[in-house]
N, CA, C and O atoms as a Tinker XYZ file with bonds, in Angstrom:
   336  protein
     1  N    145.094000  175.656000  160.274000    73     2
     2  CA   144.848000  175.275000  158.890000    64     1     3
     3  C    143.950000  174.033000  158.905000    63     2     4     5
     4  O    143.978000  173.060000  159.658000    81     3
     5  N    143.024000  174.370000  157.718000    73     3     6
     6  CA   142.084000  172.744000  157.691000    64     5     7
     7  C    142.790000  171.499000  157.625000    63     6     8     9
     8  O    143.784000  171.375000  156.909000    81     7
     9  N    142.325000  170.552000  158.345000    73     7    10
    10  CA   143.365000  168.986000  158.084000    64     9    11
    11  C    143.283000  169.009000  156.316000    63    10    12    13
    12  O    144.348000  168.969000  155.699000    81    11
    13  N    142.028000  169.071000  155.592000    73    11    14
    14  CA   142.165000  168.536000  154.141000    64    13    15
    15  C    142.951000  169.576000  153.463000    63    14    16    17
    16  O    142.781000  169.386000  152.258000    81    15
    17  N    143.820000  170.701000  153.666000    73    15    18
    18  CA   144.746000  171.348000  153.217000    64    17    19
    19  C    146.070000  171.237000  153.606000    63    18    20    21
    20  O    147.089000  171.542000  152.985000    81    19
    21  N    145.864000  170.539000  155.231000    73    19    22
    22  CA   147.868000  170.100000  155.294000    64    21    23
    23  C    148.470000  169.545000  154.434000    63    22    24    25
    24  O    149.533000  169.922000  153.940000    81    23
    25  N    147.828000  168.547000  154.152000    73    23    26
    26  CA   148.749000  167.964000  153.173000    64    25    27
    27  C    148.710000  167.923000  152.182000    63    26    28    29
    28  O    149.348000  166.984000  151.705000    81    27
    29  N    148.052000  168.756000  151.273000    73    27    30
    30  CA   147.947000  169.392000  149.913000    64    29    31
    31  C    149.157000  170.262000  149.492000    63    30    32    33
    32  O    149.433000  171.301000  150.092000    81    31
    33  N    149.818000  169.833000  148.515000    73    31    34
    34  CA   151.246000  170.786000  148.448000    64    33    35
    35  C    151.153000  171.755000  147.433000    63    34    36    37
    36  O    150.533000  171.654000  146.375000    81    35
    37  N    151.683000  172.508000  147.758000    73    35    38
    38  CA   151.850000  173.662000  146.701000    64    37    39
    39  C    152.710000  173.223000  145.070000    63    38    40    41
    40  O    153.706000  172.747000  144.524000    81    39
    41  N    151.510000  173.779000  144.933000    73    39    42
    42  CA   151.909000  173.717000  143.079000    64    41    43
    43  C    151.910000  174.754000  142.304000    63    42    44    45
    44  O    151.045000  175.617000  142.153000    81    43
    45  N    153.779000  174.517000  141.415000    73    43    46
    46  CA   153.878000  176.079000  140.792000    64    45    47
    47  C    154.847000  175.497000  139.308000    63    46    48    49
    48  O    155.372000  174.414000  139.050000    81    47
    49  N    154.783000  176.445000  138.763000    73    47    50
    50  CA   155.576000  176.527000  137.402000    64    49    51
    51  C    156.773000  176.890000  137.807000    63    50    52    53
    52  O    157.077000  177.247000  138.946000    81    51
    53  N    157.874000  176.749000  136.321000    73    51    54
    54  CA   158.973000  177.228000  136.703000    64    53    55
    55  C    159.242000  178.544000  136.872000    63    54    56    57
    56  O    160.345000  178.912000  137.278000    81    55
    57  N    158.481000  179.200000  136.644000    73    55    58
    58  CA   158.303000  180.485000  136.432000    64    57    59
    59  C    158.591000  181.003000  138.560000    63    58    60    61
    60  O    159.154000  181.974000  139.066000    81    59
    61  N    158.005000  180.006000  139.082000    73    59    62
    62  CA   158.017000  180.300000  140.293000    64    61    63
    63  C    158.838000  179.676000  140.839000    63    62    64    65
    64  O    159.604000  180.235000  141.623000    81    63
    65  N    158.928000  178.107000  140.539000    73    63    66
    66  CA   160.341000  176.976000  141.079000    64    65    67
    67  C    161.610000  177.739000  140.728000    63    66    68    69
    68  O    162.192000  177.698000  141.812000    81    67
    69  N    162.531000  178.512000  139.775000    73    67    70
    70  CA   163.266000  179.146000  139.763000    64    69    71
    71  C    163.501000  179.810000  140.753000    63    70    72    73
    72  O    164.644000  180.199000  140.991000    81    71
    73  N    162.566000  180.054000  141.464000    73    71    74
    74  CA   162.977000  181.422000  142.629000    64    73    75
    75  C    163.293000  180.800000  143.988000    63    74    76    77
    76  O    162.427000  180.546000  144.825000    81    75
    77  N    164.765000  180.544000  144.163000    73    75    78
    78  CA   164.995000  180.314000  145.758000    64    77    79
    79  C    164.327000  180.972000  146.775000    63    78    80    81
    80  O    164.012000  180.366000  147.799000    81    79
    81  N    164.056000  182.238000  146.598000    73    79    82
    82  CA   163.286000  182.970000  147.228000    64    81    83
    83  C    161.805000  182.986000  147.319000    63    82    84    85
    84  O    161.273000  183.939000  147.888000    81    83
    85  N    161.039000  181.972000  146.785000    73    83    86
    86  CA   159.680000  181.785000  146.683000    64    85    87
    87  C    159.752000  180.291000  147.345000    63    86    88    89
    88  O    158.746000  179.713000  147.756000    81    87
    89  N    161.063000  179.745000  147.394000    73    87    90
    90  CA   160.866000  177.981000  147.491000    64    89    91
    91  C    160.936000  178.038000  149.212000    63    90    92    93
    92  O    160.384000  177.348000  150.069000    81    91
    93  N    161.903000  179.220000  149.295000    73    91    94
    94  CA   161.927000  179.131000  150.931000    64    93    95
    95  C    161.061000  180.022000  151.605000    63    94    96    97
    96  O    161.081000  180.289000  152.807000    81    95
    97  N    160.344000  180.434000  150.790000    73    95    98
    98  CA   159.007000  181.162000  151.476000    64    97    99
    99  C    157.890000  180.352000  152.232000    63    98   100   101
   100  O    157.124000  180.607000  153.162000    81    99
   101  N    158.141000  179.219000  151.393000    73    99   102
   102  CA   156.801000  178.451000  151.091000    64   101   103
   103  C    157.286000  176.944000  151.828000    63   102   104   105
   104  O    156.521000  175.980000  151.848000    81   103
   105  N    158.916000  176.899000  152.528000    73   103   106
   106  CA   159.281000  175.686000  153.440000    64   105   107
   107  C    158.683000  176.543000  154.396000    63   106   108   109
   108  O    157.639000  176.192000  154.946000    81   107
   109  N    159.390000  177.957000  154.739000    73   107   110
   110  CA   159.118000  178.444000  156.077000    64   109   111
   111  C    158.035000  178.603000  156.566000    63   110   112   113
   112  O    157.930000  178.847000  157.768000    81   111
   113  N    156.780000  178.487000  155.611000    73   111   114
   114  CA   155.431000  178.201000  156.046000    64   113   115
   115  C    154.944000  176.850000  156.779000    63   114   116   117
   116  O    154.060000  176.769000  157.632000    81   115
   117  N    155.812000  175.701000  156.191000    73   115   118
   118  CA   156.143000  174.410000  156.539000    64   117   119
   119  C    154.698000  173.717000  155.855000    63   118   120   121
   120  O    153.759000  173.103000  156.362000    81   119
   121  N    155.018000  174.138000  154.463000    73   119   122
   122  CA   154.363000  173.620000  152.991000    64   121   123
   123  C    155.219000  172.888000  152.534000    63   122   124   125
   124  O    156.438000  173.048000  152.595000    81   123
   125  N    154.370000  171.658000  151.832000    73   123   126
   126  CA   155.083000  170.867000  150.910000    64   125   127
   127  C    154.881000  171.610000  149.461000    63   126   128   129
   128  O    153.833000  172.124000  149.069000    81   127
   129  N    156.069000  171.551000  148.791000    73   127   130
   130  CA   155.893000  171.906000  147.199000    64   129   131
   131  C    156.012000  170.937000  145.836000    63   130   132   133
   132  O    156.475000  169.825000  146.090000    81   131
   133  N    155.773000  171.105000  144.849000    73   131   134
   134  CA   156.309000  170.922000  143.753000    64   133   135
   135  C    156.038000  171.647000  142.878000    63   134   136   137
   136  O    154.935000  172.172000  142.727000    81   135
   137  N    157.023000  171.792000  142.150000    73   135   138
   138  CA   157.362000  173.157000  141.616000    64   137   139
   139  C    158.389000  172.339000  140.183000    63   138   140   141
   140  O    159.173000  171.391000  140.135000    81   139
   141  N    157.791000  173.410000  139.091000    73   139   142
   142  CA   158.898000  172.998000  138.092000    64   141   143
   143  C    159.943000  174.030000  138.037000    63   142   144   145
   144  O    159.903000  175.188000  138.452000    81   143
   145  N    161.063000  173.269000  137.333000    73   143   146
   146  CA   162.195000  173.888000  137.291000    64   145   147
   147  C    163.087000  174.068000  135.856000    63   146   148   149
   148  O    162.873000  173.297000  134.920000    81   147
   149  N    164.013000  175.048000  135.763000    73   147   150
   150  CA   164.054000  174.704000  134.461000    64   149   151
   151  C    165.216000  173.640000  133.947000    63   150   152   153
   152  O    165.682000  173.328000  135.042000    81   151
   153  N    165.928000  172.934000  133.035000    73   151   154
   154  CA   166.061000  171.977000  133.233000    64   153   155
   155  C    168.064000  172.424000  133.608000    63   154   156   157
   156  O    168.910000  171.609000  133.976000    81   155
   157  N    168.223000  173.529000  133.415000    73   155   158
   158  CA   169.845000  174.358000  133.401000    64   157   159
   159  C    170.050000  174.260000  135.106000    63   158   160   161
   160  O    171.160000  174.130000  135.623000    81   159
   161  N    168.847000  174.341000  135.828000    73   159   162
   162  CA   168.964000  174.825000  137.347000    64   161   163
   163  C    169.707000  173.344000  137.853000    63   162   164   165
   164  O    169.570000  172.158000  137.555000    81   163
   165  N    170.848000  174.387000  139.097000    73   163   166
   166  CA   171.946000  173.673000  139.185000    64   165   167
   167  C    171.283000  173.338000  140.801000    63   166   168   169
   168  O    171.057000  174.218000  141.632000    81   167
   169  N    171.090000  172.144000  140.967000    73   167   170
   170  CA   170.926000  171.358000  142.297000    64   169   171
   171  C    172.300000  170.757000  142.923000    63   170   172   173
   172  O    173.361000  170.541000  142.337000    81   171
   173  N    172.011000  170.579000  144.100000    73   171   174
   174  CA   172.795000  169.629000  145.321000    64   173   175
   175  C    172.602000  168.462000  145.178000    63   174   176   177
   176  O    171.527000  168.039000  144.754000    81   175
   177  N    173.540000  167.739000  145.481000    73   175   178
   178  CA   173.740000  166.657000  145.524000    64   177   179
   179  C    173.182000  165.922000  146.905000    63   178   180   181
   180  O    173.724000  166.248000  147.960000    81   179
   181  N    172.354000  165.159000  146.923000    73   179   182
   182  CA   171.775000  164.683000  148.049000    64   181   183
   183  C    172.697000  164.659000  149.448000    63   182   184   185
   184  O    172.400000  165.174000  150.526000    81   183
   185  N    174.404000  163.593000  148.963000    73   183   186
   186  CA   174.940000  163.926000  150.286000    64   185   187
   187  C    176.083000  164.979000  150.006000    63   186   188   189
   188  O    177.235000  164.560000  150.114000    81   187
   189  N    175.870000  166.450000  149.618000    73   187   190
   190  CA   176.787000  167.702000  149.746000    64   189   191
   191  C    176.855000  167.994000  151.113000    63   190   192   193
   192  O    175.956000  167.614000  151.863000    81   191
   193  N    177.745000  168.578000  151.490000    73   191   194
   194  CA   177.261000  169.028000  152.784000    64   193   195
   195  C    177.801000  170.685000  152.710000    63   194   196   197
   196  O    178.954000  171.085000  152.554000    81   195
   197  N    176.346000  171.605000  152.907000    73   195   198
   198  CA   176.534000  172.915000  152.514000    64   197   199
   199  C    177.054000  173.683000  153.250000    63   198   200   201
   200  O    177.352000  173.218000  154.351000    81   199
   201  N    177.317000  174.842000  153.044000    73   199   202
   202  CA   177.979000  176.100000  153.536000    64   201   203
   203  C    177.200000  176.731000  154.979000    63   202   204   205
   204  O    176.002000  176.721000  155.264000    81   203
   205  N    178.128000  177.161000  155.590000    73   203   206
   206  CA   177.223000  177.522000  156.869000    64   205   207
   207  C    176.818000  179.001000  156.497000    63   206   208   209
   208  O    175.826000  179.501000  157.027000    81   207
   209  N    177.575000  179.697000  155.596000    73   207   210
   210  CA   177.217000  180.697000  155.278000    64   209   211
   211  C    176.703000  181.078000  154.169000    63   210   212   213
   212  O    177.583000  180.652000  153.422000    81   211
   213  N    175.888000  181.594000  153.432000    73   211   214
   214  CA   175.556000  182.128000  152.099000    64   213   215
   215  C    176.888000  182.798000  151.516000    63   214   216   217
   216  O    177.610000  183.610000  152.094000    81   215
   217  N    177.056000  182.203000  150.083000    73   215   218
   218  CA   178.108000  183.165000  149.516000    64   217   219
   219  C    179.388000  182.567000  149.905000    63   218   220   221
   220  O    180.384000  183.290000  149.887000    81   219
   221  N    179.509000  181.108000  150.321000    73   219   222
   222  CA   181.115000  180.647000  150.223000    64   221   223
   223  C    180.841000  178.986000  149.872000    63   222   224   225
   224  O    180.793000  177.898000  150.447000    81   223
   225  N    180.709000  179.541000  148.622000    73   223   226
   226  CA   180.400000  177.924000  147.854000    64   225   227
   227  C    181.901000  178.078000  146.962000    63   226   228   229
   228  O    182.126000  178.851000  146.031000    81   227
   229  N    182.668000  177.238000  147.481000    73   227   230
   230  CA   183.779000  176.872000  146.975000    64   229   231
   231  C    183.884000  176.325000  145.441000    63   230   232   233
   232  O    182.881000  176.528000  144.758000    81   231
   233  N    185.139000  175.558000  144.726000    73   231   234
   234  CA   185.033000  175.116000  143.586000    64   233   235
   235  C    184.730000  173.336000  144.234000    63   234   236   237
   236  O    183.898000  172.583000  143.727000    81   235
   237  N    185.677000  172.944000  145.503000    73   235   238
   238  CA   185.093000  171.502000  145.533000    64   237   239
   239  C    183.575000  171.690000  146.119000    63   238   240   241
   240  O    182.891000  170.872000  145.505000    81   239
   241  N    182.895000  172.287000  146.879000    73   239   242
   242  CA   181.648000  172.479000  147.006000    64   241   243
   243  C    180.346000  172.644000  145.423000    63   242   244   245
   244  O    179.278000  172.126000  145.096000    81   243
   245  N    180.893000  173.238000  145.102000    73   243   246
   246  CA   180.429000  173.512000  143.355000    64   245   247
   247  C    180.276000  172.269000  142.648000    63   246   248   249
   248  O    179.164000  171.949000  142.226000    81   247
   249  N    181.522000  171.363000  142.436000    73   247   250
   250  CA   181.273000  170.236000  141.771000    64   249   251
   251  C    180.340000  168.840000  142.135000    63   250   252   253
   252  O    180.134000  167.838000  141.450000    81   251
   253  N    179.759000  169.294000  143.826000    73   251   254
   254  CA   178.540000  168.478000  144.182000    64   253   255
   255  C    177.121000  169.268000  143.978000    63   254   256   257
   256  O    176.140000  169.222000  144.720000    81   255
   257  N    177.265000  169.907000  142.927000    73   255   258
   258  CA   175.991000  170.572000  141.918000    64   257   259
   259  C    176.275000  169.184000  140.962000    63   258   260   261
   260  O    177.185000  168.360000  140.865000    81   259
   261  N    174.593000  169.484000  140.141000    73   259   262
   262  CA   174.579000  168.991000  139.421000    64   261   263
   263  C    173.004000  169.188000  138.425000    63   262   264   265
   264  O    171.950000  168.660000  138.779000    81   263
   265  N    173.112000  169.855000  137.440000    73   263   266
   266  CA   171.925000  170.169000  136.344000    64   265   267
   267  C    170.500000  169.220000  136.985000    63   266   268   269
   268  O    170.397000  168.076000  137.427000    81   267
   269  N    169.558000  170.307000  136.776000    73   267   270
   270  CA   168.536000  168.968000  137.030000    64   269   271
   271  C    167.959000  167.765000  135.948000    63   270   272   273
   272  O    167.283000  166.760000  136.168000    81   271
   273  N    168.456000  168.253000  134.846000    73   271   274
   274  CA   168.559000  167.339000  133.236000    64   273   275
   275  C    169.390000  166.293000  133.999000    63   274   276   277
   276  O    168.941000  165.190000  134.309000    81   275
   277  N    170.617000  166.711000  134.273000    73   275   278
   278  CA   171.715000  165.513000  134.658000    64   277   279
   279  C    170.843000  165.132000  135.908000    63   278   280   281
   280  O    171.054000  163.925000  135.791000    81   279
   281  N    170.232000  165.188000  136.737000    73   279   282
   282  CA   169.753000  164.022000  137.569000    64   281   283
   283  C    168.706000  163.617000  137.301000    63   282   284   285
   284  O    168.317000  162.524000  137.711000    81   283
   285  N    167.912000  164.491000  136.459000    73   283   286
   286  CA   166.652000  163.240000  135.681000    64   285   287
   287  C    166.957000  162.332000  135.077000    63   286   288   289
   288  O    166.325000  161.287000  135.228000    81   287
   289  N    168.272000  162.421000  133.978000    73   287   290
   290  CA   168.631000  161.396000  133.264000    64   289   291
   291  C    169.564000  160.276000  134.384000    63   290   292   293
   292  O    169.981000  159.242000  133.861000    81   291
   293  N    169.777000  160.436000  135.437000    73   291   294
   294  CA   170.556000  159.741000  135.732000    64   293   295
   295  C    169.945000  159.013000  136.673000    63   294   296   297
   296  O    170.727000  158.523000  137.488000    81   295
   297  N    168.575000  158.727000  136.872000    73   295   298
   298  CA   167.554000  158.102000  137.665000    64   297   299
   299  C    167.134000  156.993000  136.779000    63   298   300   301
   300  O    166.525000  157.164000  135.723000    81   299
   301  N    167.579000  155.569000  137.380000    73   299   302
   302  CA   166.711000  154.580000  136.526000    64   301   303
   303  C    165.115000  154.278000  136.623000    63   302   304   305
   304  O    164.290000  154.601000  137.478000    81   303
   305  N    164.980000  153.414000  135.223000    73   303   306
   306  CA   163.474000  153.518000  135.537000    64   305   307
   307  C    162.480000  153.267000  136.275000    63   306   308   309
   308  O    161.308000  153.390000  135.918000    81   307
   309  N    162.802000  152.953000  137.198000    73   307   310
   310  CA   162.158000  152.260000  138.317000    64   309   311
   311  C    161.706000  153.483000  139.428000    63   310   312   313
   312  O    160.617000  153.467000  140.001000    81   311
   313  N    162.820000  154.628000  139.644000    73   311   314
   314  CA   162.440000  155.631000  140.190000    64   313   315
   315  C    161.270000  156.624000  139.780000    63   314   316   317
   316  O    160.975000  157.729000  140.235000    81   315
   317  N    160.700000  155.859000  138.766000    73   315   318
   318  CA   159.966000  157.334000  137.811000    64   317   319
   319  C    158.359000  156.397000  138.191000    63   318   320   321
   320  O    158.132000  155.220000  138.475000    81   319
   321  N    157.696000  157.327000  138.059000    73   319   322
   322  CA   155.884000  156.607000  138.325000    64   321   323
   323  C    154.891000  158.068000  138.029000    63   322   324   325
   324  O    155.196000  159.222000  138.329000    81   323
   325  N    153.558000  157.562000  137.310000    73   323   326
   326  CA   153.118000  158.766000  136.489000    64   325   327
   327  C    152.240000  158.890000  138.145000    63   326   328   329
   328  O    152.110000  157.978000  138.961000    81   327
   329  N    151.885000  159.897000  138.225000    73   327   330
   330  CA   150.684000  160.648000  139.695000    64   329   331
   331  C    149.668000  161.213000  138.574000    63   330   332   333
   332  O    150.022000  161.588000  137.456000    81   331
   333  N    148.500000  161.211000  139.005000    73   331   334
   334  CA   147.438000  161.586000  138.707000    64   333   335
   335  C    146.874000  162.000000  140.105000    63   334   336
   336  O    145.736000  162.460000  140.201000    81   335
């Protein structure tokens, strides 16, 4: 790959950020992304520590989700900066 495209990240709508299956398409390429999401989509908690298997996400595993509304709002302002 050209050097001036490594580090150019992939950019997508939610239309595409919704899809776990498009997000890990596009790690396993070993692409950076950003991607929108919609604001209902239920994220991890930075320190969760996940399932070794797909499909045994418990109820205490579950409650280290959290809306991505609820972690935008819950970022002070200092974390936020406009990119151009």
């Amino acid at each position: 790959m050209p050097p001036a495209f490594r580090w150019a990240p992939v950019l997508a709508d939610a239309g595409y950020g919704n899809s776990s299956e498009f997000r890990a398409g596009v790690t396993a390429l070993g692409l950076r992304y950003v991607m929108g999401v919609q604001s209902n989509m239920l994220l991890w908690n930075a320190d969760a520590v996940l399932p070794k298997r797909a499909g045994t996400v418990t109820p205490r595993l579950r409650a280290a989700q959290v809306s991505a509304r609820e972690l935008a709002l819950s970022q002070p302002t200092e974390a936020w900066q406009n990119v151009t």
